[in-house]
N, C-alpha and C positions, 0 to 999 in steps of 0.2 A: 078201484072205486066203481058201484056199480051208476050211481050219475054222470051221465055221461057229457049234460050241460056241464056240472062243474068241474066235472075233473076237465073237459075240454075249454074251458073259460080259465083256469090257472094257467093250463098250459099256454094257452097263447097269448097271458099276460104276463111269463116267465118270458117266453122265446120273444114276444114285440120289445119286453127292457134289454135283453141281449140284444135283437138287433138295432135299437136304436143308440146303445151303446157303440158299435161299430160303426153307425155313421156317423157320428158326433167323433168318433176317433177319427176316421178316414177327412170328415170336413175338417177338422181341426189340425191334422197333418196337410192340410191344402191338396190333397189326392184329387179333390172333390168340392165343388163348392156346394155340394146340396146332402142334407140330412133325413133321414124317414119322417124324422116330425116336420120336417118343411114342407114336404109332399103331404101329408093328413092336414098342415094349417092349409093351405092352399085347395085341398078340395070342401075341407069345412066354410073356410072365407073368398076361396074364390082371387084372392088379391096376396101379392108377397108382403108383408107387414114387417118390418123388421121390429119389433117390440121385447119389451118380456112379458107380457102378457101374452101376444101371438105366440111366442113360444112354447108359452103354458098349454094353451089350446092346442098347438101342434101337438104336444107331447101324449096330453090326452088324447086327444082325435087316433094316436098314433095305436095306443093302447087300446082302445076300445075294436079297432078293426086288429089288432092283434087277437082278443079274447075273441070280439065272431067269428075268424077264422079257423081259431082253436076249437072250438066246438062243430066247425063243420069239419075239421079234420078228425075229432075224435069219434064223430058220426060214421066217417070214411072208414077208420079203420074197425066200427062196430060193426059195421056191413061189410066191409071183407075180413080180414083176419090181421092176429099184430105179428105176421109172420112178415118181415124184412121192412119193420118198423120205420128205420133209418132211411131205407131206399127209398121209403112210398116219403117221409118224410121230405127227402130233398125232389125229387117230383113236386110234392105239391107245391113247394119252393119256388120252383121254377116256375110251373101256371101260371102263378100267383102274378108273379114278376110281369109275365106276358099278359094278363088279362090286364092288369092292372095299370101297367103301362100305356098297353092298347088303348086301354078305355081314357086314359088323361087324354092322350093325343088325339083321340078321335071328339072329346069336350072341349079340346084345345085349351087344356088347363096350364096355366104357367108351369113351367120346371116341369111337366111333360113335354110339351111341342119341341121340335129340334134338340131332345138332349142329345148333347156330344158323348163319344164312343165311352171316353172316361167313366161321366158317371154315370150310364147306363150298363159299362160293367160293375163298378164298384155297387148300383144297386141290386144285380143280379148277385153276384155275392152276398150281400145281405138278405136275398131272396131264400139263399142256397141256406145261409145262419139261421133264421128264420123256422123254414123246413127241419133243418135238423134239430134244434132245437125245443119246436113245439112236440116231434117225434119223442127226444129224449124224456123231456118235460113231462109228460103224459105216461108213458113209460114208467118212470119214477115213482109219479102220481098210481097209478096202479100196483105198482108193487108195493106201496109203502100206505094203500089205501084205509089201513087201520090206523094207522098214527090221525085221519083226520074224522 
């Protein structure tokens, strides 16, 4: 696809429902007491809500920084090449994880400050899904660019 907003705005609304699919597995298996959309309600609101409305918001919140991300990644890989796709994919995963991290903790955002080892691996895993995902996603999207 030669739009590079939207093919990178699907892609990273394909890879933010995979990953928040995984953390709602992982919180729901008790791995983890926190999900990707609790981390987007929380910097959208600022406060943990436990609602279903909050939830809602999370989810979206969640999504919305999923598709900006995917257009900065499919910008990334317009200015380099889609040569090891996958690899640049979970890189940017990982960044992502650490900036984004960084940045709660340093806001002293709830469910960033002091997360325990737990589930700041299980979010780094989800960082990693994410990565590959938005990689494949985009991918797809470009080979199948005439079906849209």
């Amino acid at each position: 696809m030669k739009d590079r907003l939207i093919a990178g705005g699907l892609a990273g609304l394909a890879a933010g429902v995979t990953q928040n699919l995984y953390g709602v597995f992982v919180k729901g298996l008790g791995i983890t007491d926190r999900a990707f959309s609790d981390f987007a309600a929380v910097v959208v609101m600022h406060t943990i809500q436990p609602s279903l409305v909050a939830g809602i918001v999370g989810f979206i919140s969640h999504l919305i920084v999923g598709v900006m991300f995917g257009v900065i990644f499919a910008y990334i890989i317009l200015l380099t090449s889609s040569r090891y796709f996958l690899l640049k994919g979970l890189g940017f995963g990982a960044v992502l994880w650490f900036l984004l991290m960084g940045f709660g903790t340093i806001f002293d955002l709830p469910l960033f400050s002091n997360i325990p080892p737990v589930p700041a691996l299980t979010t780094f895993i989800g960082a990693l899904i994410y990565g590959f995902a938005v990689a494949y996603s985009l991918k797809l999207i470009d080979k199948n660019s005439s079906l849209l």
